[in-house]
N, C-alpha and C positions, 0 to 999 in steps of 0.2 A: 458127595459134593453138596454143601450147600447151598441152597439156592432163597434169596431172595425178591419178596416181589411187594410193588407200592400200590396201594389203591386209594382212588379217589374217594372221600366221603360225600356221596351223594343220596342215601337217607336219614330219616331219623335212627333206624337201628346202628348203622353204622357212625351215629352220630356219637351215638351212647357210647359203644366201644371206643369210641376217640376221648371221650370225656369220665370215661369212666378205668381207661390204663394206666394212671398212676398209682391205683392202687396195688399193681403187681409191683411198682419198682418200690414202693415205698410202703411195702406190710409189715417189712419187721425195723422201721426206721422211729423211734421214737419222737423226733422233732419235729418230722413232719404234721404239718397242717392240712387235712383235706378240704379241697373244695367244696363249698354247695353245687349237689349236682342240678337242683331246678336252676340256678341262676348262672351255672357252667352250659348248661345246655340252652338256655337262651341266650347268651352270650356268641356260643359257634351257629345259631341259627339265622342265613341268612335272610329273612322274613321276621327275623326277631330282634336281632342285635343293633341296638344303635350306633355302632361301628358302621356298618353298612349302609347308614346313611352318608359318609364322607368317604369310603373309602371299601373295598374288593379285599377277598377274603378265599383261598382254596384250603383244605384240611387233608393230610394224608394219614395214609395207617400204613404199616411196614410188617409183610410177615416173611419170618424166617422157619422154612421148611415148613410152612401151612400157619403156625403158630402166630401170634398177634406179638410185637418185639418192639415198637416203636410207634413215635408220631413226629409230627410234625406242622405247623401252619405257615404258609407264602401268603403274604398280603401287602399290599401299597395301600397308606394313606395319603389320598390325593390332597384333600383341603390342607393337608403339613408341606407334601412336597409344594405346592404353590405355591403357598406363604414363602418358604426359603427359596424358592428357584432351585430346588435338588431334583433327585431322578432315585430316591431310598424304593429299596424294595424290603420289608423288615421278615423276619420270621420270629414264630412263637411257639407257644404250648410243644416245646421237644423235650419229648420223654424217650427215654431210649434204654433196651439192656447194654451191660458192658461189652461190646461186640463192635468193633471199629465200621465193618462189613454194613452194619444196618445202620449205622450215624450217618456213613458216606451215603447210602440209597436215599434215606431222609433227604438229608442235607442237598445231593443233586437232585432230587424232585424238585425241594422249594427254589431251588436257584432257577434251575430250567424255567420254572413258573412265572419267576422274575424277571427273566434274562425275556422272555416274550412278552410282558409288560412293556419293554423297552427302558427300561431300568439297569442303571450301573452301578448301583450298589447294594449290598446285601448284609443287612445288619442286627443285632439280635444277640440274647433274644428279648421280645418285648410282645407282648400277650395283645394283641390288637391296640393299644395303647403304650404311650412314653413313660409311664408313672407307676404302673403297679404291675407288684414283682416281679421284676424284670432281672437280667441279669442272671450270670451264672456264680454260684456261692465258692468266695474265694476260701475267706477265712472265717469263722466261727462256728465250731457245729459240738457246742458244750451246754445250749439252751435253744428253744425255737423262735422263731421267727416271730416279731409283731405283725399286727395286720397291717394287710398291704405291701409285707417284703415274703421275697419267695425264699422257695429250700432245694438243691440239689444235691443230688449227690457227688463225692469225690470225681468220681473217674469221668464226669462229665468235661472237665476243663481239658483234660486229654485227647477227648473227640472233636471237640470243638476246632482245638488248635493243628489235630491232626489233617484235618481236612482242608486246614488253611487259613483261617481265621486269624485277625490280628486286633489287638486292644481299637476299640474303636473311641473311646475317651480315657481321662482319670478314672480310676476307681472310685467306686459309690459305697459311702461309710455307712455304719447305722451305728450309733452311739448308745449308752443305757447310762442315767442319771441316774444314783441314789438319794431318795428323798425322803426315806424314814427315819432319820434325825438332824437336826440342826448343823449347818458347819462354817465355819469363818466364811469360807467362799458363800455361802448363802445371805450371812449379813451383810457382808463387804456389797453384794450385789445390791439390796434393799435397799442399805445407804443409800446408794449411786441411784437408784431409780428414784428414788425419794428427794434430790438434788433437782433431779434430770423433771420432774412434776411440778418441784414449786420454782423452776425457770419458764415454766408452762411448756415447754418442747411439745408434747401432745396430750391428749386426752384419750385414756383406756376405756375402753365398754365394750360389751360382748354383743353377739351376734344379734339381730334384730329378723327373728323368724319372721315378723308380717309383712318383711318388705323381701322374701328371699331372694327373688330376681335381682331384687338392686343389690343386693348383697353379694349374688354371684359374680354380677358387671365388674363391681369393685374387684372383686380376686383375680378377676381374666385379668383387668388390667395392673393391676399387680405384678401377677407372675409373669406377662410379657416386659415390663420394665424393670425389675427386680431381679430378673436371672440373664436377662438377656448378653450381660459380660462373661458369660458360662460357655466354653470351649463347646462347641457342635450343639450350640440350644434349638432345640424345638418349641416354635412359637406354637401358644396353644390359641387351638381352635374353642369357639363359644359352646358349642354342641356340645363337644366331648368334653367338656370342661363340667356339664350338670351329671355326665356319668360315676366323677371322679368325686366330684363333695355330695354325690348322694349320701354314703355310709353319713357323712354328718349330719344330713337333714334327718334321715331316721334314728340314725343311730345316739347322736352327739347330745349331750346339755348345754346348751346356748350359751350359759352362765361359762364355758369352758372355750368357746371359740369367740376367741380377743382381736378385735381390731385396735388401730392406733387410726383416734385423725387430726389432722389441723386444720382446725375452722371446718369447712365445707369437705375440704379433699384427706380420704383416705388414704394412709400414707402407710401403715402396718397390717399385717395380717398374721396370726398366732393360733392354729386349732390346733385343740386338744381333743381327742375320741378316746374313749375304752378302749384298750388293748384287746379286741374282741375274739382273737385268736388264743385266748385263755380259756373261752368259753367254745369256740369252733372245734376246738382238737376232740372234745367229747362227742361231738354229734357224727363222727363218720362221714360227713359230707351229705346228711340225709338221702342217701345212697338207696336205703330198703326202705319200705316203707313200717318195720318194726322200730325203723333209728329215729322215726319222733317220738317214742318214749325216753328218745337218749336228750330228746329236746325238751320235754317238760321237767327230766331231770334235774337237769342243768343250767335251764336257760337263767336261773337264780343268780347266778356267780356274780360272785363282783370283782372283777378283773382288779389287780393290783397295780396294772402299770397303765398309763398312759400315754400313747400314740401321740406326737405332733408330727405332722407331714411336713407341713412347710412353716418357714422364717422367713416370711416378704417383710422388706423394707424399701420403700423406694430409694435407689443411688445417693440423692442429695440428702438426704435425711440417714446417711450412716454415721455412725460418729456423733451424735447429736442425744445419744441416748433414750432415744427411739425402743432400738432392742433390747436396753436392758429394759425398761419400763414392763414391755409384755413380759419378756421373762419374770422379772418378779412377779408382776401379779397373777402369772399361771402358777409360779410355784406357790406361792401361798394357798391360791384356790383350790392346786391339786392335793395339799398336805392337809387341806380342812376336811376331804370329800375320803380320805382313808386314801389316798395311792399312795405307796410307797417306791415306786422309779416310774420313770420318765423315758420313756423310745423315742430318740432324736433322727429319724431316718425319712428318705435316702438323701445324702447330701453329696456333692462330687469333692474329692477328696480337693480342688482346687479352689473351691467357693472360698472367697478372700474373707466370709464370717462368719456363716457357722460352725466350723470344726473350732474357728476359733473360740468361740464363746464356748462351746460345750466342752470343749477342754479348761477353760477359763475357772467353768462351775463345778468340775470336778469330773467330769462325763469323761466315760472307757469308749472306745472301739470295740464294739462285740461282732459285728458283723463290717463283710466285704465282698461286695458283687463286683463281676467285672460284664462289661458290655461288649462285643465283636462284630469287628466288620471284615468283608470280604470286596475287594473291587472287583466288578465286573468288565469283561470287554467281549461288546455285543458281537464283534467279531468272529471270537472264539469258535 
């Protein structure tokens, strides 16, 4: 008989094993991206992780017949639930073999976890944060994933649902733009931003590194006015808001991340980063410490595609030509710098403009996460 059993992650050793199991479910999977395991394990470290500052975090391991089979994370973020007046209890980092037996043990751990929170809902999955790769992979598994969207395997959506789970929003698109030659839709678009400029609608310029703080104020407030007509949005918190446009401050060319404003007030917001998961896939997740030779190998590359995360435009300013303006002038910028496609992701398959626009410009659906929730009744 088999027998299963959960354990709490309560050291570093066991921290590692939690942070370091996907590489059993994902060794002979091509498209997968491994994590950085230094910035994976400061992430689940509660002494480390700026999660922790807003918000309670438990981690489990799952073994089957002695053997390490599964994970799992239970965590509430308090500063989100406040903001909305909810009771979310979210789960994250679930890795699991195909084994329904060890989904359910997971899966009742982090509920139990939640359910004593006082929490009645239970939603997921979503990695201590609303924004990065989240979601369980519906459809595309013919290329890998951009940075910042995740990768599951097939039989996950099965576990998921077997245990009870029900779509907790729209589905989340990830789009890919071809940009290695010219096409009507790209003129047509130019035109139109070129119109939409000398009626003066707004003024394009890129990021302004010496003032980053004020930089980031403008995106908070953006993205809480900009998305807030979004079915079940999560208001973002200021803190976790510098974890999330880090990759930009290190990673990004200024020259690449576009504001729109009028007069005083920022009204758009358009980054663009290296698809850095072109270069990540090489390095094993800096796992061993022989896999920074896999980093001086590689760190060279020059990623072909280009990452934009978000398309903020403030409500009153849609329509007005606002977005095409950024668009064009990303795509020009991005066609001068060598990229040849464009990663449009995560967007909710209802957002009333972006699928429209990147359908507009000629943008495919390559990717489709979907999100789940579970009610609770604390009764039970």
């Amino acid at each position: 008989m088999t027998h299963i059993a959960i354990q709490k992650v309560v050291n570093d050793f066991q921290r590692r094993r939690f942070a370091t199991f996907p590489w059993k479910i994902y060794r002979d999977d091509p498209l997968w991206v491994p994590p950085l395991i230094p910035e994976r394990m400061k992430q689940l470290n509660p002494h480390k992780g700026t999660f922790f500052s807003h918000g309670e975090a438990e981690f489990f391991l799952a073994y089957r017949d002695g053997v390490l089979s599964g994970t799992i994370m239970a965590a509430v973020d308090h500063t989100s639930n406040a903001s909305r007046g909810l009771q979310d209890g979210m789960f994250g980092f679930f890795e699991c073999i195909d084994d329904q037996s060890v989904a359910d043990a997971l899966f009742g751990a982090a509920e139990e976890w939640i359910r004593a929170q006082g929490l009645n809902r239970m939603i997921g999955p979503f990695h201590q944060d609303y924004d990065a790769a989240y979601g369980i992979l519906i459809e595309g598994r013919d290329r890998p994933p951009a940075v910042s969207c995740g990768h599951t395997p097939p039989y996950y959506e099965q576990l998921v649902v077997a245990y009870g789970f029900t779509p907790f929003r729209p589905d989340n698109l990830a789009f890919a733009l071809d940009i290695s030659t010219n096409t009507r839709e790209f003129e047509l678009l130019h035109r139109s931003a070129e119109r939409a400029a000398q009626r003066g609608v707004a003024v394009i310029r890129e990021a302004r590194l010496e003032e980053w703080d004020r930089e980031a104020d403008r995106v908070h407030y953006l993205l809480n006015k900009a998305l807030a007509h979004l079915v079940d949005f999560v208001g973002w918190d200021r803190n976790a808001l510098d974890d999330t446009l880090e990759p930009f401050r290190k990673y990004a060319d200024p020259s690449m991340i576009l504001f729109a404003d009028v007069g005083d007030l920022t009204v758009g917001f358009f980054p663009g980063i290296p698809n850095l998961n072109e270069v990540l896939q090489h390095f094993n997740g800096l796992r061993y410490p022989w896999d920074l030779y896999r980093l001086l190998r590689y760190r060279q590359i020059q990623p072909k595609g280009l990452a934009i995360k978000s398309v903020l435009v403030l409500p009153e300013y849609w329509g007005t030509g606002v977005s095409l303006m950024l668009f064009s002038e990303m795509l020009k910028r991005a066609q001068a710098r060598g990229y040849t496609w464009i990663d449009l992701s995560l967007t909710s398959i209802d957002n009333p403009k972006t699928p429209a626009l990147a359908e507009r410009m000629g943008a495919e659906v390559y990717k489709r996460y979907r999100v789940y929730q579970k009610l609770l009744s604390l009764g039970d």
